[in-house]
Structure formats: C-alpha cells, structure tokens
N, C-alpha and C positions, 0 to 999 in steps of 0.2 A: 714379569717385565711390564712396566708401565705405559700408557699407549702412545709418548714422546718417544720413549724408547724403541717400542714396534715400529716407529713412521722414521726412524735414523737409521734405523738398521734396514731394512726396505729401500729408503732412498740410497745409503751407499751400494747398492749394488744394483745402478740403473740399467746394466746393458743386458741381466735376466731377464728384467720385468716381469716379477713375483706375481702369479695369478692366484687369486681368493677362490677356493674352492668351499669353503664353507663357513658362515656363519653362526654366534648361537648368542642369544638372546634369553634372556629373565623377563619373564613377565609377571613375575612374583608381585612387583611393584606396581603405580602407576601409570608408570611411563615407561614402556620395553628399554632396556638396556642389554649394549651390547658385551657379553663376558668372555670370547675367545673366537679366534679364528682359524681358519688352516690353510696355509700359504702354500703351494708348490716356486719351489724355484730352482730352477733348472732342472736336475733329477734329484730335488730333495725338498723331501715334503715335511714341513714344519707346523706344529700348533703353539699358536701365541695363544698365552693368557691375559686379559686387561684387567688390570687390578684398579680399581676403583677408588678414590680418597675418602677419608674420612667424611669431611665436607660433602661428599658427592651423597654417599650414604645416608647423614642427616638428610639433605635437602631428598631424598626420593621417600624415605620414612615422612617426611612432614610433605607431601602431595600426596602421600596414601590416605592420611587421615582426610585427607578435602574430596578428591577426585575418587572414582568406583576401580575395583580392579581390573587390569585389562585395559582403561580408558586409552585410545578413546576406538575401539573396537567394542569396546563391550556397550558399548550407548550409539542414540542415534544422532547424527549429524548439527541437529537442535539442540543438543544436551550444551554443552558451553558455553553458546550465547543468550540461550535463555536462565543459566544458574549465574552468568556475569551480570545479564540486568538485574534478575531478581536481588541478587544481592547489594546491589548499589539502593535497588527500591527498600529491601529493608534497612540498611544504612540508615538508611533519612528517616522512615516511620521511628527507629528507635530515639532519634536526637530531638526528632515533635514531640516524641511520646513525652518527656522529659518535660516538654513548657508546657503543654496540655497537662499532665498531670500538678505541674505545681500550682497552675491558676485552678484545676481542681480542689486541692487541697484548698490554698488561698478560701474559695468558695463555700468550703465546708465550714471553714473556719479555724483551720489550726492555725495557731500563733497568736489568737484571739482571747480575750481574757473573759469576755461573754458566753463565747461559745460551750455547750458542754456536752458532755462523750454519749449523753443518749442522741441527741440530736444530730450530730454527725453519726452515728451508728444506723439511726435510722434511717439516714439519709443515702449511705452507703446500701443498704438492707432493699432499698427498693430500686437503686441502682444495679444491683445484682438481679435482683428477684425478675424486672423489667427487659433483662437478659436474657437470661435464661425461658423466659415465657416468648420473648420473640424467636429466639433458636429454634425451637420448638414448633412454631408458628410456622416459621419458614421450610425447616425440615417436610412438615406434616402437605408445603404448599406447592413447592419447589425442587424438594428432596429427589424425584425421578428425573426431572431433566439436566442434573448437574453431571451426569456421564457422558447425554450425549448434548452438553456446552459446556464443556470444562474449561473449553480456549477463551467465551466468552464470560465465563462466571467467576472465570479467576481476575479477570480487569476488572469485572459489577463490586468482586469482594472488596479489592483495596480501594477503588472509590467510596463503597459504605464505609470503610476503617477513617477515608477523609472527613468524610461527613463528623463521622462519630468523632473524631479530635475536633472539629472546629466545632462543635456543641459543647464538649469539654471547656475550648480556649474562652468562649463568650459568653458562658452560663454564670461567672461571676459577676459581670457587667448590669446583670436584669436580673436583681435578687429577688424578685418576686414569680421568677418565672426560672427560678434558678433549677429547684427541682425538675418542673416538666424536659428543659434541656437537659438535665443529667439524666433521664429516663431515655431521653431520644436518643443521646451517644452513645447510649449501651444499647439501643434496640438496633442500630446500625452498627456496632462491633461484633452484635449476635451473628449479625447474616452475616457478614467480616469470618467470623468464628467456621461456623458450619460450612458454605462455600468454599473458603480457602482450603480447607482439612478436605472436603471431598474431590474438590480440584485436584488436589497435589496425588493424592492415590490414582487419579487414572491416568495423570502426565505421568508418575513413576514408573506405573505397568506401559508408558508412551516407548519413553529413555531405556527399559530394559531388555537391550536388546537380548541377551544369553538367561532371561529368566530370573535375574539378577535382581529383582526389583528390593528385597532388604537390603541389599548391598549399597543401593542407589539411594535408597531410602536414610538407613544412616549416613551416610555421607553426606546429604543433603544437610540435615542436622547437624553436622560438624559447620558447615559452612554458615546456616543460620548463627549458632550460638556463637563462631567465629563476629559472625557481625553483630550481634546481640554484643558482644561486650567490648567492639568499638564505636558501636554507636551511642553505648551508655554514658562511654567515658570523653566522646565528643557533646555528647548533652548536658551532660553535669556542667561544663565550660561551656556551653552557650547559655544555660539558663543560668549562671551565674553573669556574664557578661549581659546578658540582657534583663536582669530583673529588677527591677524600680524603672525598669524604662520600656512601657508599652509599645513605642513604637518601634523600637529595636527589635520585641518580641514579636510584634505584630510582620515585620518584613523578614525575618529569619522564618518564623514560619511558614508563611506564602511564599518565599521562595523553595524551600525545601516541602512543600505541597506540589508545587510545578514541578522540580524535578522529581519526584515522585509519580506524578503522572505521567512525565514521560519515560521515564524508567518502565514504568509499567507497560506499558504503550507498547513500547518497544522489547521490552518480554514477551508479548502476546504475537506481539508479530513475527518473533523467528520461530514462534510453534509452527512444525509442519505434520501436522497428524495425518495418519492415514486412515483411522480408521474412516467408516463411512455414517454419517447423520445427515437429518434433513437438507440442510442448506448445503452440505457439500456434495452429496445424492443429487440434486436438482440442479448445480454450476456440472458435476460433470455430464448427464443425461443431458441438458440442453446443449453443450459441446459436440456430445455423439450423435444425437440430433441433428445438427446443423452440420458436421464435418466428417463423420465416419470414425474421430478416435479421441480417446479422452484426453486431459490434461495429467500432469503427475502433480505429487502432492503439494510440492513447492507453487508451481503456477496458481491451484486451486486456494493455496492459505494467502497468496495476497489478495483474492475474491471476496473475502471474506470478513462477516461482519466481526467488529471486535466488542460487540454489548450484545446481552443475550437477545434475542427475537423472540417476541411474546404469540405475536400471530403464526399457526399453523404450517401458513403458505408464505414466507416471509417475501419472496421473488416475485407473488403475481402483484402486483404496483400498475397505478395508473388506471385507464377506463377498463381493465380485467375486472373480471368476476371476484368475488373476496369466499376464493372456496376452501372449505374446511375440512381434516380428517378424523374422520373417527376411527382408528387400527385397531385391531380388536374389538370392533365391535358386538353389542347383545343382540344374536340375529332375531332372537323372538319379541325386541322394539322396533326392527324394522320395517319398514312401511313400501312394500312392493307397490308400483308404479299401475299393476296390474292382479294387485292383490297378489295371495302366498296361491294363488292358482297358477300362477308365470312360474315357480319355482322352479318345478322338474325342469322347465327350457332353459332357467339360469343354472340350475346341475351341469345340462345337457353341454352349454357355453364351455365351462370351464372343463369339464372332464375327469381328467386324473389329480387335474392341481387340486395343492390342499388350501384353498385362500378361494373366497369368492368377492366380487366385488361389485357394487351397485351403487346407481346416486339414488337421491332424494334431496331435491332444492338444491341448492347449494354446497350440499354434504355429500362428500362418499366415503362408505361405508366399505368396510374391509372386514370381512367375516375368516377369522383362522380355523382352521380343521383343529382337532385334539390330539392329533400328531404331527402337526405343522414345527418342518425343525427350522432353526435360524437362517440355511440357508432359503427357505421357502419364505421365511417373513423377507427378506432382502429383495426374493421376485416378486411377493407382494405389493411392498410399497414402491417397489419401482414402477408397478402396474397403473397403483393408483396415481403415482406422481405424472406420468405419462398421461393418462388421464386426465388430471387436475390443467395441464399443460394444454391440454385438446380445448377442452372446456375453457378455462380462463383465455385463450386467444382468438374467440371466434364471439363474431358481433350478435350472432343468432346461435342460441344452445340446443342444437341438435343429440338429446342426451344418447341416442338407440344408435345415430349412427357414431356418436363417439366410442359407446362402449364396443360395438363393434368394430373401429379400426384399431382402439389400444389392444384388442384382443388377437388382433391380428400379427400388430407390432411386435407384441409379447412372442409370438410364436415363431414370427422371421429375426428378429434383431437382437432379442435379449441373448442368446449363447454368444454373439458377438458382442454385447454390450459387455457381458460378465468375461469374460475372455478380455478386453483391453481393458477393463478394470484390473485384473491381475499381472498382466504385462509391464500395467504401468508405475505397478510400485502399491496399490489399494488392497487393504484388507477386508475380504469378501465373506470371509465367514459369517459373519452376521453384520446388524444396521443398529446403531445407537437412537432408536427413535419410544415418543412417548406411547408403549402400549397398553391397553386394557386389559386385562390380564380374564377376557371372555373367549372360550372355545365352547365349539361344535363339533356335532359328527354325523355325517350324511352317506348317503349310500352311490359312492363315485360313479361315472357312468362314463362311456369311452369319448371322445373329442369327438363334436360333429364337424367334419370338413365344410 
C-alpha cells in the first residue's frame, strides 16, 4: 500500500483514531526512511507497508554517494555547513584555475611559433621541482603544528593556493621576471598542497562521529570531484568569454578570489572542535578562572583566531610579559634559579606528578616524566598556562611566589576545571599542543603540604 493510500484509509475512519504503535525506518541509506508502520484501530492491529517510488529510490542512492551513512547521526553538527562552504570554495578555485592556467600557458609560450619544447619543458621542470622543494620545506617547518591548527591552516592553505594563482595570472605581463613568479606560485600551492591534505585528515577524524572517518573520507571526494567537474566546465565558458579581453579576466577573477575568501572564511567558522590546543586551553582556563565554568565548544570557536598564531602565548597582548614555552623540555639545559642543588625541593614541590615545571627569564620549562601519559601532559600545560597567566598579569614578576600559587591552584581547582571540561562537551583525553619529544625519570617523592 502506498503512503497516499495509508493516510485515505486512516482518515476515513476518523471516529477510531488509529494509534501508531510502532515505527521502522532504513538507515541503509543516507537519509532514514520511513518503511512500515503498526497501527491499532479499535481492537485491530494492523501493519502498513510504505512502498517507495522509483524516483524516490534514485534520489536516496544519489545522496549516498555525497553524504556519509547514517548522516546526519553519524557526523558532527558542523559537518554540513562546513562541506556546503567548502564546496562552493572549490567551485571557484576550479573556474580561476582555468584563467590562471591559460595565462600560464600563454606565458610559456604555446601557440607561439618562437617558442620551443625544451624551453617550456624546462620551464615547467623547475616549476615543479620549486614545488616540491617548498612542500618539503614547509612539512620539515610546520609539519607538527598542523594537528593542533587545522581550523586555522586550512584558511593559511586556500589563501597560499590565492597567492599562487595570482603569480600564475601576472607572470605573463613581466617576462623577464616570468620565471621567478612561476617558482613562487608553485612555492605557495606547495604549502596549499601539504596543509590542506593534512587539515582535511584531522577535520575527518573531527565529523566522524561512529569511527566512520573512510566513510566521511570518500564521500568528501565524491563531493570534491562532484565540483571539480562543474567548476571545469563553468571555466572553459569563462575563459573563453574572457580571453582577448584582460579586463574581463582580470574582474572575473578577483571577483571569484573574493568569493572564495569568503567561502572559506565562512568554512572555518562553522568548525566547532572540541578537541583541546593552546588557544582554546587558555579562552576556556581564563573563563574558569574568572566565572567558576567553562564555555562549550560552539561559544569557544567564535573566540577564536582564524590564521595560525606563530607566538607561543598568542592571548598575552599588550604591556604583559611575551612569555614563552618550552613543553617537553631537555631538563639537563636547564638553568635552576638556585643551581641543580634546589632540585630535590623542586621534586619535593611536585610530588607524585609526572611533569615538573620551572621558569627561567621569560620561559617556562615543562620537564615530562618517561611515563607521563596524555592525560598528565593536559595537567601539565594547564599548569604551565596557569602560570604563564600569573606571570604575564602582574606589573612586578614575583617568579617563587607564582610558582607557588599555580601549584596550589593545580591541587584545589584542576579536578573541577577537568570535570567542567567534560560536561561541557571537551575532549580531555589528551591537548593538541607543540611538544619536544624529551623525557626524564626521577625518583618521586610524596607532596609536601
């Protein structure tokens, strides 16, 4: 029976009033559909079947290929609006790509009766090589902090991929200087390259809520290659509509550069991660700080910056101190205050924790134990951040009695700090932050009261 059918039969017999006892649902697809139901009416209990159209069947086959199974149970809240911008942002990259590349070409010289195939080849050859050699670079430079600023390096990415098209569009205009801009486009579609790819892996494991993250993964890909091949086929038609006429090309491009930034823009903004790194570590601790309870994830990601932060301490600003950390760090460079004869009293300080912690000028040092697990680097840098907090807000750097109130703080506050961090939706298992990968091991000693 068709489900026109179930709602005629149902309504002619209004003075029952047929009660719905049971539901059932397909989640085979991406969108649950409803497939039978079980009605009581009066003393007779009926199961309707909803038979489905054909129509209906394409169109839920053609939303599995786009969207993850389960959607939108199986992903997080963020998953839609940010695979709707994205997608609009690559739209546009592919239809630039198109006029960028042909003023590339242009530049190279095909269609040129001068030009000849070593000299475009070579030309090419270091265009690649230029690439590749920045990738690399940047990997070797940047590589660790792209986990914990995925939200900010996936914006840094697509504005290097602008760069690198407008190097492309103008390298034909300054033939003497055509080469060094074809090296620069590629050295800014490298970090483009590596950022983006490593971004998209931690946003995937972001969206996956059931573990799902292949799942999320090809699908993503459907959706790109989905816009890869109508952005091609809207770029072939503008760069023929626009070619002999620069200034045609020149405002189709910078407009679809603008709309690309804010596509992007607006990507970044409806990420709400949870997990925990420096700058969102320090928006919620100074919350708890001042009010007794954190924010949730949503409040904390309009806080937040959308280009990566190079400094440390990105929050101390202003007449604060510019203090720096070193997490992990090599305890046999460190420079006790009181020489390594204070040590046993800095043991004695800390106790059973696996983390020790010390300044020096403007630096503090965070020494990990050799069994120090992820949740103990989380009470570490919360320590030091606490700290950093102490220090950067006071007009006169009292280091002894600082380290003595975070140490305090540490011992009354943190089971309630890490307690409304879970409440409120934050993942506490470990802290996305840049560490040195130096451990110790020392012989623990019980907490002096």
């Amino acid at each position: 029976m068709s489900s026109n059918a179930t709602a005629e039969a149902m309504a002619d017999d209004t003075d029952s009033h047929p009660t719905v006892l049971l539901q059932e649902y397909t989640t085979a697809r991406a969108i649950p559909v409803r497939t039978a139901l079980l009605v009581q009416d009066a003393s007779i209990v009926r199961l309707i079947r909803e038979e489905r159209g054909r129509s209906q069947a394409v169109w839920n086959s053609l939303v599995s290929a786009f969207l993850p199974e389960g959607y939108p149970n199986s992903v997080t809240p963020d998953y839609l609006p940010f695979q709707m911008w994205d997608t609009l942002q690559g739209l546009s990259t592919y239809i630039r790509s198109m006029l960028s590349t042909q003023a590339l070409l242009g530049g190279i010289g095909v269609g040129e009766t001068t030009a000849t195939v070593v000299g475009a080849t070579f030309q090419w050859f270091l265009r690649d090589f230029t690439g590749m050699l920045g990738s690399i670079l940047f990997t070797l430079q940047q590589g660790s902090n792209l986990d914990s600023s995925a939200k900010q390096w996936r914006l840094a990415a697509d504005l290097m991929n602008d760069m690198g098209m407008l190097m492309d569009l103008i390298s034909p205009l300054f033939p003497r200087a055509f080469v060094t801009l074809l090296c620069l486009g590629s050295l800014a579609r490298s970090v483009t390259g590596v950022a983006s790819g490593a971004t998209r892996a931690a946003l995937t494991q972001h969206f996956a809520l059931r573990k799902n993250a292949a799942d999320v993964s090809a699908k993503e890909g459907s959706q790109e290659t989905a816009a890869t091949l109508v952005g091609m086929s809207m770029g072939i038609v503008v760069a023929r509509l626009t070619s002999g006429n620069p200034v045609a090309l020149w405002v189709s491009f910078l407009l679809l550069t603008a709309f690309h930034m804010y596509a992007n823009y607006r990507a970044v903004k409806s990420l709400c991660l949870t997990s925990l790194n420096a700058e969102r570590t320090s928006i919620l601790l100074r919350a708890f700080v001042s009010g007794g309870k954190v924010p949730n994830p949503r409040q904390v990601a309009s806080q937040e910056h959308v280009l990566p932060q190079f400094s440390t301490f990105p929050w101390l600003k202003g007449p604060r101190l510019q203090i720096t950390l070193n997490f992990g760090a090599q305890i046999s460079a460190l420079k006790l205050a009181n020489g390594w004869g204070s040590f046993p009293d800095l043991l004695g300080q800390f106790g059973k924790e696996q983390y020790l912690v010390t300044c020096e000028g403007q630096k503090i040092h965070v020494v990990l134990h050799k069994q120090a697990t992820t949740q103990d680097c989380v009470r570490a840098y919360v320590h030091a951040l606490y700290l950093s907090e102490l220090l950067g807000s006071r007009s006169t750097t009292d280091v002894t009695a600082a380290e003595a109130e975070s140490l305090s703080w540490m011992k009354q506050h943190f089971p309630a700090f890490l307690a409304s961090l879970e409440s409120s939706g934050w993942a506490t298992d470990r802290i996305l932050v840049l560490t040195k990968e130096w451990r110790a091991e020392w012989q623990q000693q019980s907490k002096l009261e």
